[in-house]
DSSP file (Angstrom, degrees, kcal/mol; ACC not computed):
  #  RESIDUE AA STRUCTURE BP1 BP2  ACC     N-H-->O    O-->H-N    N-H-->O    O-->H-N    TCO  KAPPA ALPHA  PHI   PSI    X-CA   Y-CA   Z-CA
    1    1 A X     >        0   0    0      0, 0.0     4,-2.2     0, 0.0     5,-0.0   0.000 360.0 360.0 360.0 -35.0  304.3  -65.9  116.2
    2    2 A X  H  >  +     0   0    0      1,-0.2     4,-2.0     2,-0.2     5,-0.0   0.835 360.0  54.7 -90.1 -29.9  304.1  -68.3  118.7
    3    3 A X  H  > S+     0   0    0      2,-0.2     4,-1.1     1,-0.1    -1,-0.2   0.889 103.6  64.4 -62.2 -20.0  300.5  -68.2  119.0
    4    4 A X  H >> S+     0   0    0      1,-0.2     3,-6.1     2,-0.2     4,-2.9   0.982 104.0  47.6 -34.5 -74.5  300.7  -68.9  115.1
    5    5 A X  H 3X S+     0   0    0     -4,-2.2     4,-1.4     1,-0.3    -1,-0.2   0.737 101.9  57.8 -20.5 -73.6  302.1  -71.9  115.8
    6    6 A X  H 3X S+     0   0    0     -4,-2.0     4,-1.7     1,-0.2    -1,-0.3   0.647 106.7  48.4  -7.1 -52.7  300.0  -73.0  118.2
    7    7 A X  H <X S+     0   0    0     -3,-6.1     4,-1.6    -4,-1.1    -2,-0.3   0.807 113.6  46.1-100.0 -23.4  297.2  -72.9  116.2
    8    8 A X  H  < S+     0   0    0     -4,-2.9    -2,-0.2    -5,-0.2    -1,-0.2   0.962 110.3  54.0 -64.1 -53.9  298.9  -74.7  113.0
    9    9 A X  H >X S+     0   0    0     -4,-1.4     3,-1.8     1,-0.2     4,-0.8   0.770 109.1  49.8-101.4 -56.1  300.2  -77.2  115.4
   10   10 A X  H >< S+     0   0    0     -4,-1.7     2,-2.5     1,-0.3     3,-1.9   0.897 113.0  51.3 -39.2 -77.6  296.1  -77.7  116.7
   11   11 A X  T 3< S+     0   0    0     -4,-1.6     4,-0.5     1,-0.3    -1,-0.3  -0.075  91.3  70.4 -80.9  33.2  295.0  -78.1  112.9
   12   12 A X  T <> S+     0   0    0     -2,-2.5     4,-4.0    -3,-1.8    -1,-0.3   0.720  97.7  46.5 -90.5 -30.3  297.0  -80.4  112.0
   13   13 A X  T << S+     0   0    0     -3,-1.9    -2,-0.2    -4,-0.8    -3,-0.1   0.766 118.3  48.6 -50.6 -28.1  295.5  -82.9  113.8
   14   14 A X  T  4 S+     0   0    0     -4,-0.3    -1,-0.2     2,-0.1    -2,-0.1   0.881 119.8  29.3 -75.7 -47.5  292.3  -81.6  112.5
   15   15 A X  T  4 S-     0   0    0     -4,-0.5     2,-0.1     1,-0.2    -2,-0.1   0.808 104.2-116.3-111.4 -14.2  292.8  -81.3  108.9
   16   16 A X     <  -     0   0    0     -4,-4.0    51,-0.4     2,-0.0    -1,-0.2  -0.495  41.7 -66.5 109.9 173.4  295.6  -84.2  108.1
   17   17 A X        -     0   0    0     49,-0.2    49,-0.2    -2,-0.1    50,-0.2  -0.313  34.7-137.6-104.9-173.8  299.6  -83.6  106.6
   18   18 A X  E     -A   65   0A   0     47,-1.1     2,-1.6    48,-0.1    47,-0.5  -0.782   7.4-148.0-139.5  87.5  301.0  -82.2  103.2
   19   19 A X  E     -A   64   0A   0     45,-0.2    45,-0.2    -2,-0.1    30,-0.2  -0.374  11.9-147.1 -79.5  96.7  303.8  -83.9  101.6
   20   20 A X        +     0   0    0     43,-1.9    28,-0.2    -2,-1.6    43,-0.2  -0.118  36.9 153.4 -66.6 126.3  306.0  -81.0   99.6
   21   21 A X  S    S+     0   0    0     26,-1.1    -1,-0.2     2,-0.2    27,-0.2   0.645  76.4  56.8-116.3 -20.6  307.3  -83.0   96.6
   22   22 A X  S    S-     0   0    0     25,-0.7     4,-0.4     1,-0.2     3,-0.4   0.834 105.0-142.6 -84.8 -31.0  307.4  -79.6   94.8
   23   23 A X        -     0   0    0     24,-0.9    24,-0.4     1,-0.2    -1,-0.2  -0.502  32.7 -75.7 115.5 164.4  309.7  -78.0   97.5
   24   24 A X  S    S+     0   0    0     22,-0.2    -1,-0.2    -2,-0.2     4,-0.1   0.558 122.5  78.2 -86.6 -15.6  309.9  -74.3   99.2
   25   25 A X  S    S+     0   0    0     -3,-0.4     2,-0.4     1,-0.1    -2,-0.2   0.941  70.6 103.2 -79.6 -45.0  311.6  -73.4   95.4
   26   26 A X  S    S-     0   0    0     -4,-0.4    -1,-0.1     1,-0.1    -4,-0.1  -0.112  83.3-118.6 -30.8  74.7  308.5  -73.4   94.1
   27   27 A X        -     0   0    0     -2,-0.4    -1,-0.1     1,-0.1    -2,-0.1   0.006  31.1-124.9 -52.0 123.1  306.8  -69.8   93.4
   28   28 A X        -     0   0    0      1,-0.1    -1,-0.1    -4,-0.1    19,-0.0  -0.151  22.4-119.5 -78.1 146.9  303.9  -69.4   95.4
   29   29 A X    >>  -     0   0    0      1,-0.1     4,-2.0     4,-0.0     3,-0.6  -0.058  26.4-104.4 -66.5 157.6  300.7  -68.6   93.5
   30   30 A X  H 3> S+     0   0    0      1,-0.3     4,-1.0     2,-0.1    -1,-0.1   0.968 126.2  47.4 -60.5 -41.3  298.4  -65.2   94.0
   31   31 A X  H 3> S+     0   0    0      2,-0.2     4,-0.8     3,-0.1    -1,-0.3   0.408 103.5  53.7 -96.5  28.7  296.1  -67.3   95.9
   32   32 A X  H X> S+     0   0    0     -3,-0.6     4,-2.3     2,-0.1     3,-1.7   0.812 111.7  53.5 -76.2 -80.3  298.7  -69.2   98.2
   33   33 A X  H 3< S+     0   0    0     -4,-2.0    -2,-0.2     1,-0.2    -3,-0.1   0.675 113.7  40.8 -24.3 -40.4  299.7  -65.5   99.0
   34   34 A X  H 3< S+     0   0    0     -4,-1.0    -1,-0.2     1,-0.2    -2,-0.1   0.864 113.8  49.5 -74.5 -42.2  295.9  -64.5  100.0
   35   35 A X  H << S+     0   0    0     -3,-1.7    -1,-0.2    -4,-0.8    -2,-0.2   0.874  84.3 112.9 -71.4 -39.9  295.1  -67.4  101.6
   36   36 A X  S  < S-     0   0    0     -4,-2.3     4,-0.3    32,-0.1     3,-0.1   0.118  79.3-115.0 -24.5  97.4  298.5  -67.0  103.7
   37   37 A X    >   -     0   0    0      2,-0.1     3,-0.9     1,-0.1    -2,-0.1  -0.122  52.4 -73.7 -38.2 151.8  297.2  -66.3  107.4
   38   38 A X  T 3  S+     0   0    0      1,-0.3    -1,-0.1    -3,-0.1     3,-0.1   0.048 110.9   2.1 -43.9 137.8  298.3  -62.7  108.4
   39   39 A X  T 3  S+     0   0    0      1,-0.1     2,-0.4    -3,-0.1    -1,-0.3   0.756  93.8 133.8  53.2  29.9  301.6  -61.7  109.3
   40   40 A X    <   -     0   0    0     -3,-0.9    -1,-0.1    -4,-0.3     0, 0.0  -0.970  62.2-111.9-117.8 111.2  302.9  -65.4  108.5
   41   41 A X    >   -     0   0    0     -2,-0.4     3,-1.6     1,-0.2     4,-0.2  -0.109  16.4-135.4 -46.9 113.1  306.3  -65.6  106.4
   42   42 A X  G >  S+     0   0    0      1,-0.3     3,-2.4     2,-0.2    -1,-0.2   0.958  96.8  85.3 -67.8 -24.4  305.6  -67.1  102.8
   43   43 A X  G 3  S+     0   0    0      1,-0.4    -1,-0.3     0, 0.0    -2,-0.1   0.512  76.5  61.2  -3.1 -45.4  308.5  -68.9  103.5
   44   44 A X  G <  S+     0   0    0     -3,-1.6    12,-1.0    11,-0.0    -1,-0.4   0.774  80.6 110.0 -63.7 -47.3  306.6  -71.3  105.2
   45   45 A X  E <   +B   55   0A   0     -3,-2.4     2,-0.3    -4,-0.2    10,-0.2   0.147  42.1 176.6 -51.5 147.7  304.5  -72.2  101.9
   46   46 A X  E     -B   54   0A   0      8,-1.2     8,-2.1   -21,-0.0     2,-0.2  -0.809  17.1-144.6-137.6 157.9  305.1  -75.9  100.1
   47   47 A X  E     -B   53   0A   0    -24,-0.4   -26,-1.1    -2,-0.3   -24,-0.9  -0.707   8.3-150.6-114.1 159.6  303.5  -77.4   97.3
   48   48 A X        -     0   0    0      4,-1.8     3,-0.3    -2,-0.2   -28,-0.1  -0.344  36.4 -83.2-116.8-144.5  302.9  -80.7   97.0
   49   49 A X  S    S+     0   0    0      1,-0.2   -29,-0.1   -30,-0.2    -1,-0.0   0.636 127.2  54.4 -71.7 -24.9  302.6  -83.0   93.8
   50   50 A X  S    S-     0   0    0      2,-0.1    -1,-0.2     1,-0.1    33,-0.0   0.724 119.1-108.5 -79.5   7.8  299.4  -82.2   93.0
   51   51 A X  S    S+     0   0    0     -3,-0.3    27,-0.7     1,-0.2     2,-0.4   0.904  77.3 132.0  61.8  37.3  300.2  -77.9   92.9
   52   52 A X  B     -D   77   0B   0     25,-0.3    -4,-1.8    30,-0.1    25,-0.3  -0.954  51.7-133.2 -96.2 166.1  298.3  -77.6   96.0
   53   53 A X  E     +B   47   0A   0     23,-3.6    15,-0.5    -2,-0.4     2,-0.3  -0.427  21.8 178.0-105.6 152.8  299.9  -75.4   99.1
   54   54 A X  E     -B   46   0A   0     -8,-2.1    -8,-1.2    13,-0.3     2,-0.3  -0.843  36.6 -98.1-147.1-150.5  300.1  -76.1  102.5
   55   55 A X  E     -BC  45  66A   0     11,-3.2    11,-0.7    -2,-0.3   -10,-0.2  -0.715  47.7-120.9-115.5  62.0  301.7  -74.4  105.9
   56   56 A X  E     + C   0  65A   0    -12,-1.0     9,-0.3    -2,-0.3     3,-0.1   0.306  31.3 179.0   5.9 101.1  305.3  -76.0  106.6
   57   57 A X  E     +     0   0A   0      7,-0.9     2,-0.2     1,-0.3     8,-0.2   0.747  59.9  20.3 -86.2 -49.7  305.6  -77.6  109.9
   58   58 A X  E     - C   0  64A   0      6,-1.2     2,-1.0     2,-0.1     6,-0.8  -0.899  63.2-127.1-152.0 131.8  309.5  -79.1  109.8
   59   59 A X        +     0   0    0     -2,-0.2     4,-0.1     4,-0.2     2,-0.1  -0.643  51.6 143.9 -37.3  55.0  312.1  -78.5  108.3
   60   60 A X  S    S-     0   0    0     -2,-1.0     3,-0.1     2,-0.3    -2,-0.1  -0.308  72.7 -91.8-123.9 160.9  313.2  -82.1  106.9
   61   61 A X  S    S+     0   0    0      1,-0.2     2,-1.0    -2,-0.1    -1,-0.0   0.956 134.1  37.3 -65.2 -47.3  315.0  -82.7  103.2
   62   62 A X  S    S-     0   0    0    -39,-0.0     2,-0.5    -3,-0.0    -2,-0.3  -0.903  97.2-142.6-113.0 134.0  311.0  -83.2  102.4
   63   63 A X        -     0   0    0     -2,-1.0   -43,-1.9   -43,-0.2     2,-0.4  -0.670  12.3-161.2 -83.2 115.1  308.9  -80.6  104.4
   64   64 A X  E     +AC  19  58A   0     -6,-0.8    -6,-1.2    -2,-0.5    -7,-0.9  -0.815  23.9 152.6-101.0 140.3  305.6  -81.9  105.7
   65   65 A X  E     -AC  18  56A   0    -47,-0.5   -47,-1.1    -2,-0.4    -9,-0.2  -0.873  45.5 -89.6-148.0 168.2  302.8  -79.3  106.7
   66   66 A X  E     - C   0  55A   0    -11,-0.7   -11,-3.2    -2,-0.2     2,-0.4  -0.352  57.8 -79.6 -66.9 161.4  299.3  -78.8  107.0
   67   67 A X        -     0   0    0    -51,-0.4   -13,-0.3   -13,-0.3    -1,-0.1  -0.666  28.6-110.5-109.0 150.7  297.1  -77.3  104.0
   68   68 A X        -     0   0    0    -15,-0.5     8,-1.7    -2,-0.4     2,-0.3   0.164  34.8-170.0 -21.8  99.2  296.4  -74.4  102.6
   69   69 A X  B     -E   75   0C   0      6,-0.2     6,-0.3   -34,-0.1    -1,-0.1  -0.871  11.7-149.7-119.4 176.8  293.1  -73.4  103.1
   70   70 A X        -     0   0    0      4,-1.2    -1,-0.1    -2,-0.3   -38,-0.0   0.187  45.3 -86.6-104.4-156.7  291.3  -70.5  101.4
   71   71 A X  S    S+     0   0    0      1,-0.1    -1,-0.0     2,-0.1    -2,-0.0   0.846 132.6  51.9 -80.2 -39.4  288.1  -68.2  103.5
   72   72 A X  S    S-     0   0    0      1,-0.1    -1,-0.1     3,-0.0     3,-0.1   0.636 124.9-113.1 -64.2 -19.0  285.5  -71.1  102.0
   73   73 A X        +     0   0    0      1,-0.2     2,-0.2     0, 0.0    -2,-0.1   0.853  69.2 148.8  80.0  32.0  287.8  -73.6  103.6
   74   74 A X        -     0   0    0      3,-0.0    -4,-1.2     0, 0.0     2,-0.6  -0.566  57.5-109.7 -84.8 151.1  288.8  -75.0   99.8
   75   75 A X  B     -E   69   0C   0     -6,-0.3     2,-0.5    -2,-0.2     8,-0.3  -0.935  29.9-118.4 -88.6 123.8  292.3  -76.1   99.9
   76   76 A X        +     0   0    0     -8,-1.7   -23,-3.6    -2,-0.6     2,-0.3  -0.581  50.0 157.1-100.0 102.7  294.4  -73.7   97.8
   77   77 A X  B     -D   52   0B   0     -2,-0.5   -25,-0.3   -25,-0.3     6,-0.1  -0.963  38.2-119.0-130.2 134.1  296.0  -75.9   94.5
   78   78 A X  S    S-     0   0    0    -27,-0.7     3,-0.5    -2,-0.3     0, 0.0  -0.129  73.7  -4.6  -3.6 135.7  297.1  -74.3   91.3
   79   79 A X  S    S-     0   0    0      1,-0.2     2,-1.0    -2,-0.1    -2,-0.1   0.083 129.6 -25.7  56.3-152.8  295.7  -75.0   87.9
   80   80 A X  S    S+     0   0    0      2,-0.1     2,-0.3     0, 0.0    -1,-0.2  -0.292  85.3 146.0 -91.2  46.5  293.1  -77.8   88.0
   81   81 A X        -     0   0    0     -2,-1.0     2,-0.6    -3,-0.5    -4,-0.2  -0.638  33.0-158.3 -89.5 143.6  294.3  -79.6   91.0
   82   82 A X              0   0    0     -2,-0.3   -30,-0.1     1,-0.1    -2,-0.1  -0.949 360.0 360.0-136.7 103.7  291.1  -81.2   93.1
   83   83 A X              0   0    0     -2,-0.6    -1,-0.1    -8,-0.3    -7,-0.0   0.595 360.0 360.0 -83.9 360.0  291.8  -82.0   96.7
């Protein structure tokens, strides 16, 4: 777990933040789940306004993380969302 961390903590500098405006209530999509890295708690998934996911970071009344990305390195949004 703690190397998890680690390596979201690297990429975030790398790939830029995620503001959840939709919230941890959200239910996460089949491909949020898929994309989830291994053995990582969806718990951690957010949405933002646009339906795309990212990786929770902190726990704040709004939870900022990095984002979802897929194996192609697509950012994982529900419906017709275009990051």
């Amino acid at each position: 777990m703690r190397r998890q961390l680690i390596l979201v903590a690297a990429l975030v500098a790398l790939t830029g933040c995620v503001e959840a405006t939709g919230g941890r209530s959200a239910q996460p999509s089949a491909a949020a789940l898929a994309a989830l890295p291994q053995g990582m708690n969806p718990g951690f998934l957010i949405r933002d306004s646009n339906g795309c996911w990212g990786l929770a970071l902190e726990a704040s009344a709004t939870p900022t993380g990095i984002p979802l990305r897929d194996a192609t390195g697509q950012q994982v949004c529900d419906g017709d969302a275009v990051t």
